[in-house]
C-alpha positions in Angstrom: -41.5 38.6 -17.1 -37.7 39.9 -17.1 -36.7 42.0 -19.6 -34.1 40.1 -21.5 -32.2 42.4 -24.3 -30.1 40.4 -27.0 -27.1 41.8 -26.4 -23.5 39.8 -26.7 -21.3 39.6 -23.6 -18.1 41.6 -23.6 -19.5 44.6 -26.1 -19.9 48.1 -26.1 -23.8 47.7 -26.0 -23.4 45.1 -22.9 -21.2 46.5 -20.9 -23.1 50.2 -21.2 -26.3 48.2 -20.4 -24.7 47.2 -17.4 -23.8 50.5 -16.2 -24.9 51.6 -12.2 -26.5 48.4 -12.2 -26.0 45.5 -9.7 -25.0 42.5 -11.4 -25.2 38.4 -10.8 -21.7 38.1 -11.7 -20.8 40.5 -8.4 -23.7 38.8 -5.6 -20.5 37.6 -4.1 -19.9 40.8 -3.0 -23.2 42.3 -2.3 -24.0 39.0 0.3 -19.9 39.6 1.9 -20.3 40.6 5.9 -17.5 40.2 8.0 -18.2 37.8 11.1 -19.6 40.2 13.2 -21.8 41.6 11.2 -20.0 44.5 9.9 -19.8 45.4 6.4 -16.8 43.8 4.6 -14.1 45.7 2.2 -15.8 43.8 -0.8 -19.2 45.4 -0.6 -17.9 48.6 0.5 -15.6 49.1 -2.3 -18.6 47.8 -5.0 -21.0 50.2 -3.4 -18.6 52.9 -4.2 -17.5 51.7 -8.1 -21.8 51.4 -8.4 -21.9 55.4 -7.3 -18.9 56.5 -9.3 -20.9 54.9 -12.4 -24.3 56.3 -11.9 -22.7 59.8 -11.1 -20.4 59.4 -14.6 -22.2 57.3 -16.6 -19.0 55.5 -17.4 -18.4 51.6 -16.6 -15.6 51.1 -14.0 -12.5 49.4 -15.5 -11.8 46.1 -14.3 -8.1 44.3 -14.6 -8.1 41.2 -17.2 -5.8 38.5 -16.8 -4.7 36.2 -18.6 -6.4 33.3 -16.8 -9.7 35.3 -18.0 -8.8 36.0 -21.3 -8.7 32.3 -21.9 -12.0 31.7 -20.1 -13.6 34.3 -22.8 -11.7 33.0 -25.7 -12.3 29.0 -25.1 -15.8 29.7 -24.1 -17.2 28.9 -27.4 -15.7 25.5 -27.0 -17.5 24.9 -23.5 -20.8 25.3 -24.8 -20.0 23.3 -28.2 -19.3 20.6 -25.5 -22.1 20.7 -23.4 -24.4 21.1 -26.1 -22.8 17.6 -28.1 -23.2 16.6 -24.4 -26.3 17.5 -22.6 -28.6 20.0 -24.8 -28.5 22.9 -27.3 -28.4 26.3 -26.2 -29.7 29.7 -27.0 -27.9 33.1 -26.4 -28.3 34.3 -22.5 -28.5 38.4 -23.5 -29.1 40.1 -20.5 -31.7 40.0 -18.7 -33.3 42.6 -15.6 -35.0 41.2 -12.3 -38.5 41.3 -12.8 -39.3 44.1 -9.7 -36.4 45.3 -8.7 -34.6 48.4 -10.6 -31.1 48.2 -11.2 -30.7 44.5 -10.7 -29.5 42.2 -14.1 -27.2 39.5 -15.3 -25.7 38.2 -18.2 -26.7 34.1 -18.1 -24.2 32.4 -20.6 -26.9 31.2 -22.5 -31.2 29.5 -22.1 -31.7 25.9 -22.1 -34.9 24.9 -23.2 -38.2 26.6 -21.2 -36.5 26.4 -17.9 -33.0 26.4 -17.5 -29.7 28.4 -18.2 -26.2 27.6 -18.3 -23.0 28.9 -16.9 -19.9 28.3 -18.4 -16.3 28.4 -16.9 -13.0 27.6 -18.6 -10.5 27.9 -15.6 -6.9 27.1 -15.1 -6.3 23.3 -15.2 -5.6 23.1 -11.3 -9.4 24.7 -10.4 -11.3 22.6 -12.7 -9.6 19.4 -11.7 -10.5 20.7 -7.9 -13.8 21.0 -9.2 -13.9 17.3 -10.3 -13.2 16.1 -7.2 -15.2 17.9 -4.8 -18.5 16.6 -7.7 -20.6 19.8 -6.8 -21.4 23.2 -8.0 -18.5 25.4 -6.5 -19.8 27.4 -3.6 -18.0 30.5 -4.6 -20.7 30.6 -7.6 -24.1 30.1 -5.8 -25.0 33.5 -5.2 -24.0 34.4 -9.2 -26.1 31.8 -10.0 -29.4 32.2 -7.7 -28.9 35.6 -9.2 -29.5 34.6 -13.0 -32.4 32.4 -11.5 -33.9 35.4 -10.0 -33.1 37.7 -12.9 -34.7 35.3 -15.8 -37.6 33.4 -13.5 -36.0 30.0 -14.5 -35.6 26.9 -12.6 -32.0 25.4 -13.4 -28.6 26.8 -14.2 -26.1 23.8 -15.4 -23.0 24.6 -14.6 -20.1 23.5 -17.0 -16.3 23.7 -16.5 -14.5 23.3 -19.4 -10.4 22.6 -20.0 -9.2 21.5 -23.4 -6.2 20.8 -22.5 -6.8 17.8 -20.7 -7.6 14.3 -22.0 -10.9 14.5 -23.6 -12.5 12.2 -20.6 -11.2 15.2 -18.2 -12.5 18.0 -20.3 -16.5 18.2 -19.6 -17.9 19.0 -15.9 -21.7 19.4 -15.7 -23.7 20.2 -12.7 -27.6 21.2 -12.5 -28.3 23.8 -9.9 -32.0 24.7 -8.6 -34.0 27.4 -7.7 -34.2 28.3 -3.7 -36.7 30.2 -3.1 -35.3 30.8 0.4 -32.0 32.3 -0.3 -33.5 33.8 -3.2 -35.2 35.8 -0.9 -32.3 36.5 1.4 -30.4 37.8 -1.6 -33.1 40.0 -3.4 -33.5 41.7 0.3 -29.9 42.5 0.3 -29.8 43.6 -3.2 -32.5 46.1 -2.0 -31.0 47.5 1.1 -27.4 47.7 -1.0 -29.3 49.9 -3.3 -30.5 51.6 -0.9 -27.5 52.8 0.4 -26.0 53.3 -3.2 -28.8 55.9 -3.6 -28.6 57.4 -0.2 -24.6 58.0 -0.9 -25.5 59.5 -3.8 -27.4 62.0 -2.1 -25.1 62.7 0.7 -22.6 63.5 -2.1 -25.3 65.7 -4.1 -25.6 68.1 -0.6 -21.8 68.7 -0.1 -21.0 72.0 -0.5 -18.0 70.9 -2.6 -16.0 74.4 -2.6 -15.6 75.9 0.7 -12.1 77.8 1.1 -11.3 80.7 3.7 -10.9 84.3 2.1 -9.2 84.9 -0.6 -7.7 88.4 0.0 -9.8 90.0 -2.9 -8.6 87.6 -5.5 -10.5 86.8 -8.7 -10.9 83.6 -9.8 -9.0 82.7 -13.2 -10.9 83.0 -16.6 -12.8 80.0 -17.2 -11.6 77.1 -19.7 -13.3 75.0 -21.8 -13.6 71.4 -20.2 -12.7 68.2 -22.2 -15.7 66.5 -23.6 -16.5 63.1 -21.5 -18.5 60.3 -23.4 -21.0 59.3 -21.4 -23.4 56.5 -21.8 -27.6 57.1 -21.7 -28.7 55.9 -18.9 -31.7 55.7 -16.8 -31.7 58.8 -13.9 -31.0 57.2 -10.2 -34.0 58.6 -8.8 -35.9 57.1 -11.3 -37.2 59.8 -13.7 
């Protein structure tokens, strides 16, 4: 079974849980190839911001907008919807894929014994588009197979969410299940994007980070004391 920690999205705790750590809510990026085949800016520049954390111990910082910051704060009203709607729910936590190290996500919350839901509160224009087209949005499949894989459930329901529409517009819901097959496909690239993660770090680890011609007989200046860096506990890359 996954371990799944309680921990609250958005706080200290989560976000330092989440540190060096692949994570559903960036599969998108992970499973991005250019056409032929080449790796694409997207997973080149999240295989970097993964090193840059597991060398610092320090999450990246990411931009919020203000499209986002509405999604967090009316997020409580999505799930008081869906669960007047469809079924209660149970904080999501975070939870770690069951065999692979450094792999996690942060499901919204648990329905029941099997299922999990996702909630989005876009802008009024995206979730209307999402009524229309009367699917689960592509864009999100590889987040959510991720959850599946990370918690061993069976469904994720996905709800949009917009309060400012007429009540009858406010509520999408849409079940998504388990494939095993692209399950499969994902966990293998979530192990060979590790893979390089950790074999970057190593280059890096081998540099020889000071190399400078002569310096005439010079002495170095007298050492200062460094600023103290927080840095968050967590697990060594190579496992020990």
């Amino acid at each position: 079974m996954p371990i799944v920690e309680g921990l609250q999205q958005q706080t200290a705790a989560w976000i330092v849980a989440r540190i060096g750590m692949v994570t559903a809510s960036r599969m998108n990026d992970v499973m991005s190839k250019l056409k032929n085949g080449k790796e694409s800016a997207a997973r080149r520049d999240y295989k970097a911001e993964i090193v840059c954390e597991m060398l610092t111990g320090r999450a990246a910082d990411h931009y919020v907008s203000p499209a986002m910051e509405w999604g967090i704060e009316n997020e409580r009203f999505a799930r008081t919807a869906y669960e007047l709607e469809v079924a209660p729910t149970e904080p999501g936590g975070y939870a770690t894929h069951p065999t692979i190290v450094r792999f996690g996500a942060s499901p919204d919350g648990f329905v029941g014994d099997k299922g999990l839901v996702e909630l989005k509160c876009p802008t009024t224009a995206v979730h209307l588009a999402y009524i229309a087209a009367g699917v689960v949005p592509e864009e999100y499949h590889w987040q959510l197979l991720a959850q599946l894989a990370c918690t061993e459930r069976e469904f994720v329901d996905f709800v949009s969410y917009d309060l400012r529409l007429p009540e009858k517009f406010q509520l999408f819901v849409r079940r998504f299940h388990r494939d095993e097959e692209r399950i499969k496909q994902m966990e293998d690239e979530v192990v060979a994007f590790l893979f390089e993660v950790v074999e970057q770090v190593k280059v890096l680890e081998k540099v020889k980070l000071v190399d400078v011609p002569e310096t005439f007989g010079l002495e170095p200046v007298a050492a200062i004391e460094k600023p103290k860096v927080s840095r968050a506990v967590i697990p060594d890359w190579r496992g020990e």
